[in-house]
C-alpha positions in Angstrom: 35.9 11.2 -34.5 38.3 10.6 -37.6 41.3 10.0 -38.5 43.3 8.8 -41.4 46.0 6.2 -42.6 47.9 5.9 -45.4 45.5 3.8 -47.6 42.2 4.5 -45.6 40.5 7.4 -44.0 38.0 6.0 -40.6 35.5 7.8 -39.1 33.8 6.7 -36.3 30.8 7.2 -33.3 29.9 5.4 -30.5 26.8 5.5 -27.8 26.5 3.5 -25.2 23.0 3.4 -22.8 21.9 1.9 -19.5 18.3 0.8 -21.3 15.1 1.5 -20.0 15.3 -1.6 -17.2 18.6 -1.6 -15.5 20.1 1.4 -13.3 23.1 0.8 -14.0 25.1 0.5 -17.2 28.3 -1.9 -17.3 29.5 -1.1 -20.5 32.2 0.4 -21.8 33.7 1.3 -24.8 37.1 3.1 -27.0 36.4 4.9 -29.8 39.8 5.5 -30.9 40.2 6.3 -34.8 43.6 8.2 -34.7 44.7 4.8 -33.3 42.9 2.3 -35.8 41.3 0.8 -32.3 37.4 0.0 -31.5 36.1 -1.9 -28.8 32.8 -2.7 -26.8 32.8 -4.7 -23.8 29.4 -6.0 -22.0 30.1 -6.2 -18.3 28.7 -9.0 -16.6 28.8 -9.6 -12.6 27.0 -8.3 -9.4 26.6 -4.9 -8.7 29.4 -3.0 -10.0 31.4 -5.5 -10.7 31.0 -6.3 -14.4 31.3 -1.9 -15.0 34.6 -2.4 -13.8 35.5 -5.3 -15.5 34.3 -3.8 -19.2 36.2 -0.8 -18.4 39.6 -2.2 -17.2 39.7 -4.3 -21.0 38.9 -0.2 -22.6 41.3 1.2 -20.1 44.2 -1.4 -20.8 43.3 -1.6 -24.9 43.5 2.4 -25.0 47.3 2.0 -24.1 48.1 0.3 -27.3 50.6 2.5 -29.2 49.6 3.0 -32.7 49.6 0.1 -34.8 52.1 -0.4 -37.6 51.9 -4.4 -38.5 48.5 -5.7 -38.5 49.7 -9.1 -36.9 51.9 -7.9 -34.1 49.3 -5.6 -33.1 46.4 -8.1 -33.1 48.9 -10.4 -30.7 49.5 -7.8 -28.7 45.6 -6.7 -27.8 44.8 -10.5 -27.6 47.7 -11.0 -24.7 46.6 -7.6 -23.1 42.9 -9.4 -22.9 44.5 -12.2 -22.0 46.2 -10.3 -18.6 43.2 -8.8 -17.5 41.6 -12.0 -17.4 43.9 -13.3 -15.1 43.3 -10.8 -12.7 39.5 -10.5 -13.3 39.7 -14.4 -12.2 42.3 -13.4 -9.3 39.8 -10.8 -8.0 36.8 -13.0 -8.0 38.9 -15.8 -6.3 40.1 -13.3 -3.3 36.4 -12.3 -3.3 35.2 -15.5 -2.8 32.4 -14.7 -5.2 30.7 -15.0 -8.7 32.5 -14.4 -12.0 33.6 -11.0 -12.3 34.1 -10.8 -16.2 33.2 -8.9 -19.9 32.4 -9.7 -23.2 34.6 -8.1 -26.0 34.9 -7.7 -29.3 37.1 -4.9 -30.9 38.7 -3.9 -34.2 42.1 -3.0 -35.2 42.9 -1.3 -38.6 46.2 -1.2 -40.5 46.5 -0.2 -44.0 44.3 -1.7 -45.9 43.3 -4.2 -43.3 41.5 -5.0 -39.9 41.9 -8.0 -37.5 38.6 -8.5 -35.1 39.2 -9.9 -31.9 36.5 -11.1 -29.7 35.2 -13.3 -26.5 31.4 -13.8 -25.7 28.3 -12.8 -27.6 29.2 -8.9 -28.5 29.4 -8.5 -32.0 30.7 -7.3 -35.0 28.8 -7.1 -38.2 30.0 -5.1 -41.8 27.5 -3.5 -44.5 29.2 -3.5 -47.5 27.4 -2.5 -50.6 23.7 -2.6 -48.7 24.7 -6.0 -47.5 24.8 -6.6 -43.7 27.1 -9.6 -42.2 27.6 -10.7 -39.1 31.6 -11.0 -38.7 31.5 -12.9 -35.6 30.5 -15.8 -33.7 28.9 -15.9 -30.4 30.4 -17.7 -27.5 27.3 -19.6 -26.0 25.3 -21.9 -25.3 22.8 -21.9 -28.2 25.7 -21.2 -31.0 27.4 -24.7 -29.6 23.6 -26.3 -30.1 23.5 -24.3 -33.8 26.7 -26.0 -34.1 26.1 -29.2 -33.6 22.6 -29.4 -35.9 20.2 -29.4 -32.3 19.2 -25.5 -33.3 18.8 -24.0 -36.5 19.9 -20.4 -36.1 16.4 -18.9 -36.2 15.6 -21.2 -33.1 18.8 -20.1 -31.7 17.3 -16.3 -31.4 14.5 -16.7 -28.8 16.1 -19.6 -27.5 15.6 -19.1 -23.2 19.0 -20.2 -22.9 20.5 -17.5 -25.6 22.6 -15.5 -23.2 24.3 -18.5 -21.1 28.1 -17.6 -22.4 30.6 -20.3 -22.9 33.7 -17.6 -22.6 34.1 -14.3 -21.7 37.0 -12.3 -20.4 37.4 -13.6 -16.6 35.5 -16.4 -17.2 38.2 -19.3 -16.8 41.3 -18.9 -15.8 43.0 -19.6 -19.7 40.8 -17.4 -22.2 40.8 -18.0 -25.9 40.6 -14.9 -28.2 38.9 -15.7 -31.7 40.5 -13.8 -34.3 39.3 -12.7 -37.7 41.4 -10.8 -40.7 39.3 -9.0 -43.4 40.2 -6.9 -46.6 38.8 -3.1 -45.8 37.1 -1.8 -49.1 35.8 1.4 -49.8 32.8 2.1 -48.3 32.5 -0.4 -45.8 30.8 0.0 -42.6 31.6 -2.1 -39.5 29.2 -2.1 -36.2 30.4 -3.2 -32.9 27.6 -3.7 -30.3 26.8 -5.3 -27.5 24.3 -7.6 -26.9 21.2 -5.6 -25.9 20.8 -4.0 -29.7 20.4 -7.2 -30.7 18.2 -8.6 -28.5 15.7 -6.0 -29.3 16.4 -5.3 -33.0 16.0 -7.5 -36.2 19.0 -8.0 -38.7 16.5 -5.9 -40.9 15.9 -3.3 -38.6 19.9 -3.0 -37.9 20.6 -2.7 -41.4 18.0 -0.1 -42.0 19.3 2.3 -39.6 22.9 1.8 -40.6 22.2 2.8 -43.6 22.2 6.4 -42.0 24.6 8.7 -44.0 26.2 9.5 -40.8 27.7 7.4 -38.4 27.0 10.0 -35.3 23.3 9.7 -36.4 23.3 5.9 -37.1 24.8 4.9 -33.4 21.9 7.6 -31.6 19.2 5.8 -34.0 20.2 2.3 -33.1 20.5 3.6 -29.3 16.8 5.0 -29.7 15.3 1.9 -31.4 16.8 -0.4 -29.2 15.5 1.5 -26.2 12.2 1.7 -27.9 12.0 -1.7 -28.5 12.0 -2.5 -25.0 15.8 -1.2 -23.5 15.6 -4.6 -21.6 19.1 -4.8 -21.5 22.3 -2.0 -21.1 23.0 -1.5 -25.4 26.2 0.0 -26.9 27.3 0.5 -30.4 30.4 1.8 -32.5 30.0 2.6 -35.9 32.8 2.5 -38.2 33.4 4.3 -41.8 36.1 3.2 -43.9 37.2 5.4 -46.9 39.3 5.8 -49.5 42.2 8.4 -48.8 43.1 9.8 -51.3 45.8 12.3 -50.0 
């Protein structure tokens, strides 16, 4: 899909994939250029549970009129994130069972800018100029132990405690959205994704395929690699052009 805004033009692609493991995928995702709005949520709860929880986050951030002001929009997609995890908490509660909850991480662009918002271990990385960083910081276990000097971050990888989350949307009953403001240049590439591209694919590898001309053919490669890898896990991906408009 694309779309354009006064200073930038975005085109974007997403895939999402159950893996080669699990039945079921609890993913979900919003592909929305025409409102400057990306976001992947990684379900996480038994049965169905975290599918619906990933997709009430899309549903509710789909709803988002069109941005004008970077911050109000930003506060307004963190408080909608922050309702649905009361009632994710609500519904476990009544259910008298395990967390029913969802990573996120999402992007919103305005102008010349883009805030990320996330929770959990989905991520968000940018290749600018054939460099590939990693925008985002993982609520878990093994980041807190990087933190604090116990891990280094190469440890931290293979680490059997790696996907213990710390927060996550209806994971406590007050949820903290971490927020990030960048400067959008031309050329830049953004990839949202959840956690199972990552656990199969190397930083290398990522960067490799995103350096696809395409971002349709970029989000079916890493899809394919991932699943090729091993597919151990459900594995979604947005990817995210950012150009120059020059009308």
């Amino acid at each position: 899909m694309t779309s354009t805004a006064r200073l930038f033009a975005w085109k974007s692609a997403g895939v999402t994939h159950p893996g080669r493991i699990r039945s079921l995928n609890q993913d979900a995702y919003l592909d929305r250029p025409e409102l400057g709005l990306w976001v992947v949520a990684d379900g996480m709860g038994g049965h169905s549970s975290g599918g619906m929880a990933s997709s009430l986050i899309v549903e509710r951030m789909a709803a988002m009129p069109h941005a004008r002001l970077l911050g109000a929009a930003a506060d307004e997609a963190s408080e909608i994130l922050r309702r649905v995890n009361r009632e994710l908490v609500a519904e476990a509660e009544m259910l008298h069972g395990d967390i029913i909850g969802s990573t996120v991480v999402a992007v919103i662009a305005v102008g010349d800018h883009c805030a990320l918002l996330w929770a959990g271990d989905s991520r968000a990385y940018r290749l600018r100029d054939g460099d590939l960083q990693q925008l985002t910081l993982d609520h878990t276990q093994v980041q807190e132990m990087v933190d604090e000097g116990v891990l280094t971050p190469e440890q931290a990888e293979s680490h059997p405690l790696s996907n213990v989350l710390v927060r996550a949307v209806g994971g406590d009953v007050e949820l903290e959205v971490d927020r990030r403001v960048e400067a959008l240049a031309d050329g830049d590439r953004y990839l949202l994704c959840s956690d199972g591209l990552v656990k199969e694919l190397s930083l290398a590898r990522i960067g490799e395929i995103l350096a696809e001309p395409e971002p349709a053919s970029a989000a079916e490669t890493l899809i394919q690699a991932a699943c090729d890898a091993g597919g151990r896990d459900n594995v979604t991906v947005l990817v995210i052009d950012f150009m120059s408009n020059p009308g």
